[in-house]
C-alpha positions in Angstrom: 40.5 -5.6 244.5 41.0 -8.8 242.7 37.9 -9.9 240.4 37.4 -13.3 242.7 37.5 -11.0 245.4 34.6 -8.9 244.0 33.0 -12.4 243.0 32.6 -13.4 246.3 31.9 -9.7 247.9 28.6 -9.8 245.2 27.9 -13.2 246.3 27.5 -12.2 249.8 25.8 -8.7 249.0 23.1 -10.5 247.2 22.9 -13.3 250.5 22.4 -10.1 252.6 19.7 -8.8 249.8 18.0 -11.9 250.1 17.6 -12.0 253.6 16.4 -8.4 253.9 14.3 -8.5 251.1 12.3 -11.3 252.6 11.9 -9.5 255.6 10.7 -6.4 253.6 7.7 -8.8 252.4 7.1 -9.8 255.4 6.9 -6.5 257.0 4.9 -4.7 254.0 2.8 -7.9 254.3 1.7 -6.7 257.4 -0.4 -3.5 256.1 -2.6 -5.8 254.1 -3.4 -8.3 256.6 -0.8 -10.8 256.6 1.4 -12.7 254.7 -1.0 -14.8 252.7 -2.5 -11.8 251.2 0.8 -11.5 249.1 1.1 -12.3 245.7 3.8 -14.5 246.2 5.7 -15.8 248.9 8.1 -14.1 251.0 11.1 -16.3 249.2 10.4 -15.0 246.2 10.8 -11.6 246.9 13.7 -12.0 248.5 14.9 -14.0 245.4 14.3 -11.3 243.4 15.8 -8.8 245.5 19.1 -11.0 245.5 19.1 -11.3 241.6 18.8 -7.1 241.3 21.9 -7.1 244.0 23.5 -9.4 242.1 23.1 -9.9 238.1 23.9 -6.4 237.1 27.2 -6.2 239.0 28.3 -9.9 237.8 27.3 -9.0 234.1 29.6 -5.7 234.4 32.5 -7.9 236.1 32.1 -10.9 233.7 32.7 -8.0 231.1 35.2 -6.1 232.4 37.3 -9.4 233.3 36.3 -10.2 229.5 37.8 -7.1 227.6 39.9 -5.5 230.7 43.5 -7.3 229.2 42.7 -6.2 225.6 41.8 -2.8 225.9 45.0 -2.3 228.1 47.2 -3.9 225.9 45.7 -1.8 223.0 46.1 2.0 224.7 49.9 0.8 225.6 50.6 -0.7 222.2 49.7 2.4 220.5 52.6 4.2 222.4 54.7 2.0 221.1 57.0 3.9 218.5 56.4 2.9 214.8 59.5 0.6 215.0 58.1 -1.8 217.5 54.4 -1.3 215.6 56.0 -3.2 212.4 57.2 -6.4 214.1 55.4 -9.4 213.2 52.5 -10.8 215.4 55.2 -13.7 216.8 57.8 -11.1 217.7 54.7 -8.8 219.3 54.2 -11.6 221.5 57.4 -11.9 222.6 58.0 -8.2 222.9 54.7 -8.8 225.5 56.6 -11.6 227.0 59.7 -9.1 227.9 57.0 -6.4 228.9 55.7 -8.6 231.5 59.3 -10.0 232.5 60.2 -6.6 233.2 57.1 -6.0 235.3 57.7 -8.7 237.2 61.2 -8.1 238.1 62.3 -11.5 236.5 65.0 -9.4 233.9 66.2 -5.9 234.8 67.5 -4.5 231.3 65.4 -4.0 228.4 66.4 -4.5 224.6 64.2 -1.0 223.6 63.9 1.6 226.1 60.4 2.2 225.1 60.1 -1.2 226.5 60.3 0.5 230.4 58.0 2.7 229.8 55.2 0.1 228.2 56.0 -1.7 231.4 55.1 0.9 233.8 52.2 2.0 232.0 50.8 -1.2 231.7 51.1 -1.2 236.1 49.8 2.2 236.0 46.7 1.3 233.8 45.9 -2.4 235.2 46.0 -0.1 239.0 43.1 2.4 237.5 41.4 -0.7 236.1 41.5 -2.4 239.4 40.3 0.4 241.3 37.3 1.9 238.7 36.6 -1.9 238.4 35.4 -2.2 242.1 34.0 1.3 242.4 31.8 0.4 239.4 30.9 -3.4 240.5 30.2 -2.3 244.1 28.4 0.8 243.4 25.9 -0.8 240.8 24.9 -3.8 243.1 24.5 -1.2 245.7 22.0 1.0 243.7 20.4 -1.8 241.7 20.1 -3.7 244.9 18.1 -1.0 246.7 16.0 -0.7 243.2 15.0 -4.2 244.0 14.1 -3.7 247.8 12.0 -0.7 247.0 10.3 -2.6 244.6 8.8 -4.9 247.0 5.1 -4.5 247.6 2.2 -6.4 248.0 0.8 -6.7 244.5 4.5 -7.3 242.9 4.4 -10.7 240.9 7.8 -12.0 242.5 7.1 -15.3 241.8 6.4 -14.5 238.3 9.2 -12.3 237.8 11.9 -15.1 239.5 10.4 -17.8 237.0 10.7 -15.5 233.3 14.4 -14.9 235.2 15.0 -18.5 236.0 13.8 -19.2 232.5 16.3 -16.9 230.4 18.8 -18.0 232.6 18.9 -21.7 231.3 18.0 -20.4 228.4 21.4 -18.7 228.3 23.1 -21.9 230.0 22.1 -24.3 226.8 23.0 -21.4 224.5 26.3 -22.2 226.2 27.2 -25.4 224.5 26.4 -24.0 221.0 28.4 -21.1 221.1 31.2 -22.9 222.4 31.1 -25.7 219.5 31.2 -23.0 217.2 33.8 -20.7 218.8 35.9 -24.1 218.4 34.5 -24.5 214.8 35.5 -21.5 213.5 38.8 -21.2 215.7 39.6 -24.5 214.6 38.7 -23.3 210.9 40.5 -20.0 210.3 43.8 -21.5 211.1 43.3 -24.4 208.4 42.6 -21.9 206.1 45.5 -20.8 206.3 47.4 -23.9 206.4 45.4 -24.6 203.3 46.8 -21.4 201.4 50.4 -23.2 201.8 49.8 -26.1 201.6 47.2 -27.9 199.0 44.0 -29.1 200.4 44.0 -32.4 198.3 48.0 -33.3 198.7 47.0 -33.4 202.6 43.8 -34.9 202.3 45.4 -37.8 199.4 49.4 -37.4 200.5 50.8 -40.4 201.4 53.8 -39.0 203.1 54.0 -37.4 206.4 56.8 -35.6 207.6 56.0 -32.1 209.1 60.1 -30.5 209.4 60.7 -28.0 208.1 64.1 -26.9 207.9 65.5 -23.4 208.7 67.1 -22.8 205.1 65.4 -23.7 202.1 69.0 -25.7 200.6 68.6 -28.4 203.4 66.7 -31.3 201.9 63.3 -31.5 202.7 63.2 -28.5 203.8 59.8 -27.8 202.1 57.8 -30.8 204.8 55.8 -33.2 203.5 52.1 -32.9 204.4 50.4 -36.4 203.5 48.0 -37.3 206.1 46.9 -40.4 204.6 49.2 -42.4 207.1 47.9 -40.7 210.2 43.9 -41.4 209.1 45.0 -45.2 208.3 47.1 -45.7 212.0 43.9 -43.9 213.8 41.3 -46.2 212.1 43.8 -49.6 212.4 44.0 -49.0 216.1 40.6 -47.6 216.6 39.1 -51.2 214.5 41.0 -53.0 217.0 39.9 -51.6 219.9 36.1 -51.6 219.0 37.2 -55.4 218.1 37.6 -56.0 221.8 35.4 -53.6 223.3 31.7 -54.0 221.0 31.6 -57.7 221.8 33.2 -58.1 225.3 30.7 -54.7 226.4 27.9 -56.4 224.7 28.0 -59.6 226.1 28.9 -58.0 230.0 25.5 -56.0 229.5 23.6 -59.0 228.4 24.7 -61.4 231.3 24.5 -58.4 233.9 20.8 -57.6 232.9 19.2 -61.0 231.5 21.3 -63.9 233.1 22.9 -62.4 236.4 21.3 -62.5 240.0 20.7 -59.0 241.5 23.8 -59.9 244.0 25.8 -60.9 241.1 25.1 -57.6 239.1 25.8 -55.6 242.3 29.2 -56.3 242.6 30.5 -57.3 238.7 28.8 -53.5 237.6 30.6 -51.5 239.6 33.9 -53.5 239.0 33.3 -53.3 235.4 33.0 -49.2 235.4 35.9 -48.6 237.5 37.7 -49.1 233.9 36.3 -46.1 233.1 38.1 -43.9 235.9 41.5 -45.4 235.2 43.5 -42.6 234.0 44.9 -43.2 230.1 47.8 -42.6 230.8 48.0 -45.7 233.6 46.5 -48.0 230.4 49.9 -46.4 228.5 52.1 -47.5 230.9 50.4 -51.2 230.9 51.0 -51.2 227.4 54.2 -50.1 226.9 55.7 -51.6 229.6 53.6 -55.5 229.5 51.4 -55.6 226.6 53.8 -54.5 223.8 56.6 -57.1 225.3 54.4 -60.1 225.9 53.1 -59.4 222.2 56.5 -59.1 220.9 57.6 -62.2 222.7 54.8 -64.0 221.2 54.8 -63.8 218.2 58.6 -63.9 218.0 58.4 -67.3 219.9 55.8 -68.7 216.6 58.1 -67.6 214.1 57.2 -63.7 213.0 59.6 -61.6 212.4 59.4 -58.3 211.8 57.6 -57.4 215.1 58.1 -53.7 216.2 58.7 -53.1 219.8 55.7 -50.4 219.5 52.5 -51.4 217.6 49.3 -50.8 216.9 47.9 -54.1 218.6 49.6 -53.3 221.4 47.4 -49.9 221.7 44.2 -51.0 220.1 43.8 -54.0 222.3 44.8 -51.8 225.9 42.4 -49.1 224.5 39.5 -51.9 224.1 39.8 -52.7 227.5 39.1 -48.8 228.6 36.3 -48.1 226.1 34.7 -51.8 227.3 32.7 -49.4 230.2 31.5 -47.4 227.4 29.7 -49.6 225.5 28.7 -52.1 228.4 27.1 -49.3 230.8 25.1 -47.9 227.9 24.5 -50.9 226.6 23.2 -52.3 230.1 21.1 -49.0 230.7 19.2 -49.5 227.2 18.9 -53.5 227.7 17.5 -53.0 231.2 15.0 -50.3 229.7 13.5 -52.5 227.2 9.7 -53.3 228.8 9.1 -56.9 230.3 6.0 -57.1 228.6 8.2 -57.7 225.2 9.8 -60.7 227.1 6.7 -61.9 228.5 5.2 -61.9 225.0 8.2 -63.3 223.7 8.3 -66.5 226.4 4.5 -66.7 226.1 5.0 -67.0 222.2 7.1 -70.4 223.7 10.5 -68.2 222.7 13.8 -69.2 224.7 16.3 -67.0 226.6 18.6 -66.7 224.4 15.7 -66.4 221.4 14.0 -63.6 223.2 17.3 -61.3 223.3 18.5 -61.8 220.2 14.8 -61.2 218.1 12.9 -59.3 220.8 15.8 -57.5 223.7 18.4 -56.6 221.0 15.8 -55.2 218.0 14.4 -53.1 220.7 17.5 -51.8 222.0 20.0 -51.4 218.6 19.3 -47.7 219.2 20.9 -47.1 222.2 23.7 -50.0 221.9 24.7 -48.4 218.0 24.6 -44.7 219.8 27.2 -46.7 222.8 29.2 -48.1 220.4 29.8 -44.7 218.4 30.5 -43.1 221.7 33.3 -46.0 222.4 34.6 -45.3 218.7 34.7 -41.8 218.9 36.4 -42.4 222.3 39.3 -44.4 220.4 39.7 -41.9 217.8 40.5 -39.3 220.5 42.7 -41.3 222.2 46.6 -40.0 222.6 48.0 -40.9 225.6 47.7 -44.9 225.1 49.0 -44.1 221.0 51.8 -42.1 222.3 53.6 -44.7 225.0 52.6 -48.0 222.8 52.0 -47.1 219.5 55.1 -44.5 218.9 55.4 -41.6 216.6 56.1 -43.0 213.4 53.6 -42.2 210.7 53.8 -45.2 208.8 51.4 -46.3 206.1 50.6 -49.4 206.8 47.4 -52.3 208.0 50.2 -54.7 209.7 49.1 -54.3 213.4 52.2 -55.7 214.7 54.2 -52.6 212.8 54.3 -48.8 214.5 52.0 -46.5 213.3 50.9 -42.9 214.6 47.2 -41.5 214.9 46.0 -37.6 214.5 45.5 -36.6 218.1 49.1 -37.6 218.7 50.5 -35.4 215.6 48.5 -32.7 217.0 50.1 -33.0 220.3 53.8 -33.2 219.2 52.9 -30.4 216.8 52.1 -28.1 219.1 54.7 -28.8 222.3 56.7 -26.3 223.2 57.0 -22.8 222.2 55.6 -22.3 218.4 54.9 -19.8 216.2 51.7 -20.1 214.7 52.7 -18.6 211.3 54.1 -21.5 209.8 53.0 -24.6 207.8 54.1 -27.1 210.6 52.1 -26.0 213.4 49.2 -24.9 211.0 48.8 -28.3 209.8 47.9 -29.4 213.8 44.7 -27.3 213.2 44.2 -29.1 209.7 44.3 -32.0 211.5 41.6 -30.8 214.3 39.3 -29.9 211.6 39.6 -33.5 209.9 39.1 -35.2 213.4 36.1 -32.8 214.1 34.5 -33.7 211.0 35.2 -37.4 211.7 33.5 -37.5 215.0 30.6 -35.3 213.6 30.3 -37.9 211.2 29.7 -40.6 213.6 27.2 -38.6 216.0 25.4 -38.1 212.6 25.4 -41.4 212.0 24.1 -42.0 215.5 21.5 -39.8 215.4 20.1 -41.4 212.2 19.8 -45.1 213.4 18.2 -43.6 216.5 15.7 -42.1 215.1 15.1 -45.0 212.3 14.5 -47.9 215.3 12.7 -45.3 217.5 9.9 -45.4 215.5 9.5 -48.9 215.2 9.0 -49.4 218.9 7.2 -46.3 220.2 
């Protein structure tokens, strides 16, 4: 039985728990006088009979599903004779690759005999698996299930029992997002390592040169890449400047007339038009800037007497990738505006301030925390940004602050880098994680920063 199969069999044995376990309550209730002379009520018990059908059997599934693929691999790799045990970890994956081609019929003839018989044991193993799998899930929600049904009495704290459960539970749910960040930390770490061990952390940090080809033989020229990722930090902060350049003030002033000027009619129908920016896929905004932005730009500043203007720039992107953070730091900056109290405006218009005097010394002191922690968002937002770089800026990693020239940003290196079919033993694709790590520290940077004004200007108007 498939694992989503046993998923959904445990989601309906612990349905059926619940049901019965309610009506256990109910009818044990019964001895004592009646249902109000429970501890708890009868949904709790038969939430807690659900979560013993349940929890154990998904904990031993999540598991198995977890280390099933490694542990089979590793009982049929060490049948492998000592030839195919020396091979390098890129030709083990592709020994796996022909191991699984043969299993699924897709070739018929293998380059090492040995590799039929990996093939069949692996079917013969992942069957056992399959089978032991589902007696084990099954079989535990069974028994723990009827542990939890026998359980129920009268004096059982169900209720109390179903909170301290509920509690680990999100407990476990926030631990979640930490783990995760630094799974990706460490992932993302380890691999620049060893990029680092080739390649010299200050000639990538301080290199002024990027060129990432390395050639097959070490007589071609170049063949050694060039690692400088200067050019790639300057074309992601020239095009990230120019996009905050059109989003902070455009998304600032939107919020201010939507909350302070606008009727509620008005703001009714401009909000929602405003955010639907945000749910534009990027790679529709690409498209409008390769295809009308770059062109029109071109064709502008051609027609004043520049020359020199590339058909792919960084205005082109930066000012398409303004108009799709503008949501970002208008709808924050309209949720913080609109939170501000009225009894600072009153005060303010009391005092004999104007309109525009009250927002600027009263609306906008109070609300710089949340507009700087939009803003960082938007930027963090542009940083990140490939698709837009990729169809408008182009890929050339050029060293320069002319916006009307090409230029190339970090997330689009680190998705050329790692198209296709790469090994990940060599300098080239190594350096993508090098780059990860640099962009991670960036945006960590600027949630730091965040964090810090927030917490300044908090204090002054709590």
């Amino acid at each position: 039985m498939t694992s989503s199969s046993l998923l959904l069999l445990l989601i309906l044995i612990a349905a059926i728990s619940y049901f019965f376990g309610r009506k256990r309550s109910e009818v044990v209730a019964q001895s004592v006088g009646g249902v109000r002379y429970l501890h708890s009520l009868p949904n709790y018990y038969g939430l807690m009979a659900a979560v013993w059908a349940g929890i154990p059997g998904f904990v031993v599934l999540s598991l198995w599903v977890m280390f099933e693929s490694t542990v089979i691999q590793g009982i049929v790799a060490s049948s492998f004779p000592d030839s195919l045990k020396a091979l390098s970890e890129s030709q083990t994956n592709l020994l796996w690759s022909e191991i699984n081609n043969l299993r699924s019929g897709v070739i018929t003839n293998a380059s090492d005999p040995a590799l039929l018989t990996a093939a069949e044991q692996l079917t013969a193993l992942e069957d056992r698996s399959s089978i032991l799998k589902t007696i084990l899930t099954l079989g535990l929600a069974g028994l723990t299930g009827a542990i939890g049904w026998k359980l129920i009495r009268p004096a059982q704290k169900a209720r109390n029992q179903f909170e301290a459960f509920f509690r680990i539970l999100l407990m476990l749910s926030s631990l979640i997002a930490i783990f995760t960040t630094v799974g990706i930390v460490f992932s993302v770490l380890f691999e620049s390592v060893r990029f680092f061990r080739e390649v010299p952390f200050f000639d990538f940090i301080f290199g002024t040169k990027w060129s990432p080809q390395i050639a097959v033989t070490a007589d071609v020229p170049g063949s050694s890449g060039a690692f400088g990722a200067v050019p790639l930090f300057v074309g992601t902060l020239l095009i990230a400047f120019i996009a905050l350049l059109i989003a902070v003030p455009i998304g600032l002033m939107s919020a201010v007339y939507l909350v302070e000027y606008a009727s509620s009619k008005v703001r009714n129908v401009v909000k929602p038009l405003l955010e639907v920016l945000a749910g534009i896929p990027t790679v529709v905004y690409g498209f409008f800037a390769a295809l009308t932005m770059a062109p029109q730009l071109k064709n502008f500043f051609e027609g004043i007497g520049v020359n020199g203007v590339s058909s792919e720039s960084a205005l082109a992107a930066g000012l398409v990738m303004g108009i799709m953070i503008i949501p970002f730091v208008s709808s924050l900056a309209d949720d913080v505006i609109s939170a501000v109290p009225n009894s600072l405006r009153d005060g303010s218009y009391g005092l004999g301030a104007t309109r525009s005097e009250t927002i600027k010394q009263v609306v906008f002191p109070a609300a710089l925390p949340g507009i700087v922690g939009g803003i960082l968002l938007a930027a963090s937002r542009a940083i990140g940004e490939t698709m837009i770089v990729v169809m408008a800026a182009g890929l050339a990693a050029n060293l320069t602050a002319n916006p009307l020239e090409a230029v190339t940003t970090v997330t689009v290196q680190i998705a050329t880098l790692l198209v296709g079919d790469q090994e990940f033993d060599s300098a080239k694709t190594l350096s993508a994680f090098a780059l990860g790590l640099m962009l991670f520290f960036t945006t960590l940077m600027l949630n730091v920063v965040a964090l810090a004004v927030v917490k300044r200007f908090r204090e002054q108007y709590d």
